[in-house]
C-alpha positions in Angstrom: 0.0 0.0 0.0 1.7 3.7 -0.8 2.1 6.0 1.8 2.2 9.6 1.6 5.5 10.1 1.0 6.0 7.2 -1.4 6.4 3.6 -1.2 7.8 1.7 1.8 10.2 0.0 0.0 12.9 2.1 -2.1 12.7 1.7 -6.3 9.3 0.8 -6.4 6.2 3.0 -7.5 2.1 2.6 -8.3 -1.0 2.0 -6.5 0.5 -0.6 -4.6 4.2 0.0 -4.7 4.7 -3.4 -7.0 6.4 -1.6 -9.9 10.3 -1.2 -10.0 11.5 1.8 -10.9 13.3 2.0 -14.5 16.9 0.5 -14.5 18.7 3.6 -15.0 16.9 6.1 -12.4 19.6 7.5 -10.2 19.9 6.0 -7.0 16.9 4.1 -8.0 14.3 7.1 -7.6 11.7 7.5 -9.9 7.9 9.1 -9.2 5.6 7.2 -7.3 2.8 7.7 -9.7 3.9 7.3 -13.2 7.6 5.9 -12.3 9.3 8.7 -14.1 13.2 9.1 -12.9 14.3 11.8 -10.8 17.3 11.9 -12.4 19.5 9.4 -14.4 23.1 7.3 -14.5 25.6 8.5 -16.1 25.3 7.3 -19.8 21.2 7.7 -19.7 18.5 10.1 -20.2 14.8 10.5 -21.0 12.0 10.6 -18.6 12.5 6.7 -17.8 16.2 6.7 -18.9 16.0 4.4 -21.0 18.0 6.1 -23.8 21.9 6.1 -24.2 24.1 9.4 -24.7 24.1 9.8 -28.9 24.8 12.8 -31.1 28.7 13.0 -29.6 28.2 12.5 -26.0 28.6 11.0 -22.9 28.4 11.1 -19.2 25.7 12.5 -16.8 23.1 13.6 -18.1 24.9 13.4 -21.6 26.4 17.3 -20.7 30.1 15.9 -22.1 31.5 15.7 -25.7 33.6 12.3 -26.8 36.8 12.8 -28.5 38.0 12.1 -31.5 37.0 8.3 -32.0 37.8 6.3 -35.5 35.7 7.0 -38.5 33.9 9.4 -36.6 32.1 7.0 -34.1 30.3 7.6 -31.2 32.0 7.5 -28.0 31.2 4.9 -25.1 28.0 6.6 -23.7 29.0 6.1 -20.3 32.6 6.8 -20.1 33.6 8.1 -23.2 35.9 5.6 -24.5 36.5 5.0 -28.1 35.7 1.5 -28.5 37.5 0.9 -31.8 40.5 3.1 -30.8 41.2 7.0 -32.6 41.2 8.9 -35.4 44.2 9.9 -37.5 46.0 12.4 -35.0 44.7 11.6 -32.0 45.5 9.4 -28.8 44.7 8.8 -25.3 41.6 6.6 -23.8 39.0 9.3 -24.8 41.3 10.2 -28.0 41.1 13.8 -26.8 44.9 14.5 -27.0 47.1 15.4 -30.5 50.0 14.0 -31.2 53.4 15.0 -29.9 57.0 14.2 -29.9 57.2 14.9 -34.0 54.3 12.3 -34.4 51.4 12.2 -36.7 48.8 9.8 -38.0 46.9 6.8 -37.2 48.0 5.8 -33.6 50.3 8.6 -33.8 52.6 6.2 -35.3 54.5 8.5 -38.3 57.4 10.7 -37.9 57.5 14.3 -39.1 59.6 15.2 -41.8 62.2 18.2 -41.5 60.3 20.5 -40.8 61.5 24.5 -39.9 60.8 24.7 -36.4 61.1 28.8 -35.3 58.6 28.5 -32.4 58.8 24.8 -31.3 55.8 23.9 -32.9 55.5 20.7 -35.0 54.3 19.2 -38.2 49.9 18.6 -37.9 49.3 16.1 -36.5 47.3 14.4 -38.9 48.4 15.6 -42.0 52.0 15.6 -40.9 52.2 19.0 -43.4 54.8 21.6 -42.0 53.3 24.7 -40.9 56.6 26.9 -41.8 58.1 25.0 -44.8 61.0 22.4 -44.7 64.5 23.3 -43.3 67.3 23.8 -45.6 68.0 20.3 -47.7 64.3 19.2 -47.9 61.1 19.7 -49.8 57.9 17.9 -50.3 54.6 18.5 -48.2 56.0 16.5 -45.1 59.3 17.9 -45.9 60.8 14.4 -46.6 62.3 14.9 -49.6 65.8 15.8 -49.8 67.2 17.5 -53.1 68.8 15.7 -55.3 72.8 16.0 -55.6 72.7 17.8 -52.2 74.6 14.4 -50.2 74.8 16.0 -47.0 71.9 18.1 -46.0 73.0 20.6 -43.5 71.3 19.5 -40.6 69.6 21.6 -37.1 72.2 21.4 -35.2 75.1 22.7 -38.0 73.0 25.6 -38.7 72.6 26.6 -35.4 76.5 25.8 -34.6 77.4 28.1 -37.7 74.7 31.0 -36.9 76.2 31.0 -33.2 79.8 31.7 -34.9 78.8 34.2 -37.0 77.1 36.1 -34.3 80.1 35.7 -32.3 82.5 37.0 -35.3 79.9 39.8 -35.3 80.0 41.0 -31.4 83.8 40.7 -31.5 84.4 42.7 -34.2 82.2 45.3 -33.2 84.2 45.2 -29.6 87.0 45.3 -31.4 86.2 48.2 -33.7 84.8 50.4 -30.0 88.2 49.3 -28.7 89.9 51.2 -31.6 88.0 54.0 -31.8 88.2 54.8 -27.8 91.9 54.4 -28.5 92.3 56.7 -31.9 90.3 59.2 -29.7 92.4 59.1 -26.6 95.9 59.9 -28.4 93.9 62.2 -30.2 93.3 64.2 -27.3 96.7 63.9 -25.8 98.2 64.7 -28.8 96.1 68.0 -29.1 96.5 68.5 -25.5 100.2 68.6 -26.1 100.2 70.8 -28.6 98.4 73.5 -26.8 101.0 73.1 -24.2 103.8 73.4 -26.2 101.9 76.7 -27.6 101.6 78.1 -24.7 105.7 77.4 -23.5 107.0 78.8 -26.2 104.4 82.2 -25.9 105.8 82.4 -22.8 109.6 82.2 -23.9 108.7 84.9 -26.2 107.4 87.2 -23.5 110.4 86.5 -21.4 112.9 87.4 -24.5 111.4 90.3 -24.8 111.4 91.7 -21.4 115.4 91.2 -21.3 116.3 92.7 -24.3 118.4 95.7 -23.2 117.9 99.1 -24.5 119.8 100.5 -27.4 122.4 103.9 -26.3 124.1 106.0 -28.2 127.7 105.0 -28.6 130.8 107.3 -28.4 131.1 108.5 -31.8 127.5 109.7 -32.0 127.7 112.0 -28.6 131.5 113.1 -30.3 129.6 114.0 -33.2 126.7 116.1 -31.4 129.3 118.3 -29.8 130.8 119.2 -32.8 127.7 120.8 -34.5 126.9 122.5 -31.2 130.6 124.3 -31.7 129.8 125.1 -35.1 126.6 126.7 -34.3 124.7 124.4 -36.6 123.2 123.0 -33.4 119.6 125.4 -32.6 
């Protein structure tokens, strides 16, 4: 017999609390009148959940989107599994991760080519196409292909190795060229400093000569010869 507040025994419903609840109500509740759920499993929905997740999802109350299962299929409806493993780019249980480590492909099984790698990205991961072209040696759409007559490809590590001795060559010489110039500069101010020095000594010698040079006085013969025009009166 029901009771107000539902059947004695938990999971059943009706007029006489003889009917189960549906399979998939959570926790077993369901209405005590028509034996609709109260909520479902995880995997489930409808009013009687009694439908799986479809349409790409999964979980409770079918709120979550499956990965990236193989040939497109629909994910486990309870935990989101791919069943017949992932597509072409994709691993993990759920297929929700891309692959790494210079892998694309089916199972993530296929080695990227050569690419150029500025930023640390990789090839796609399922089309294995580089995203910045090929480094130097290689062509093709997975970069893969090596030129022909070109035996030894110059590799990641050689370029870097040469780019790092260039830039070195470069810093150095411009240290040495600052180096230089401070120097030229230098002598060229002691040199002019010099100069002016010496200018000024030998002004000074100058001014020195010419405060010791005595003054010139009449000599003998030219006083002998003043007297005798004052005798002849020719002096006024």
């Amino acid at each position: 017999m029901m009771v107000l507040n539902g059947c004695p025994t938990p999971g059943y419903y009706g007029e006489d609390c003889s009917l189960p609840c549906p399979q998939n109500c959570q926790e077993g509740h369901c209405h005590i009148v028509d034996g609709t759920c109260l909520g479902c499993t995880d995997g489930y929905k409808g009013p009687t959940c009694n439908e799986q997740c479809n349409s790409k999802s999964y979980g409770q109350e079918c709120q979550q989107n499956c990965g990236n299962c193989k040939n497109n299929e629909q994910c486990h409806h309870v935990n989101g599994s791919c069943i017949n493993g992932c597509g072409s780019g994709f691993y993990g249980t759920k297929c929700d991760l891309i692959c790494s480590n210079d892998t694309h492909g089916n199972g993530c099984l296929l080695k990227c080519g050569n690419c150029l790698y500025l930023y640390g990205e990789q090839c796609h991961h399922v089309t294995g196409q580089c995203p910045r072209g090929c480094d130097i040696g290689y062509h093709g759409d997975r970069c893969d292909q090596g030129f022909e007559g070109l035996i030894h490809p110059v590799s990641e590590s050689q370029l870097s190795t040469s780019l790092y001795v260039c830039t070195t060559f470069l810093i150095l010489s411009g240290l040495l060229n600052a180096i230089l110039v401070v120097r030229f500069l230098r002598e060229r101010r002691k040199t002019m400093h010099e100069h002016q020095k010496n200018l000024r000594s030998e002004s000074e010698r100058n001014k020195e000569l010419e405060h010791s040079m005595p003054i010139p006085e009449c000599s003998h013969n030219q006083y002998e010869n003043f007297s005798l025009y004052e005798e002849l009166g020719l002096s006024k």
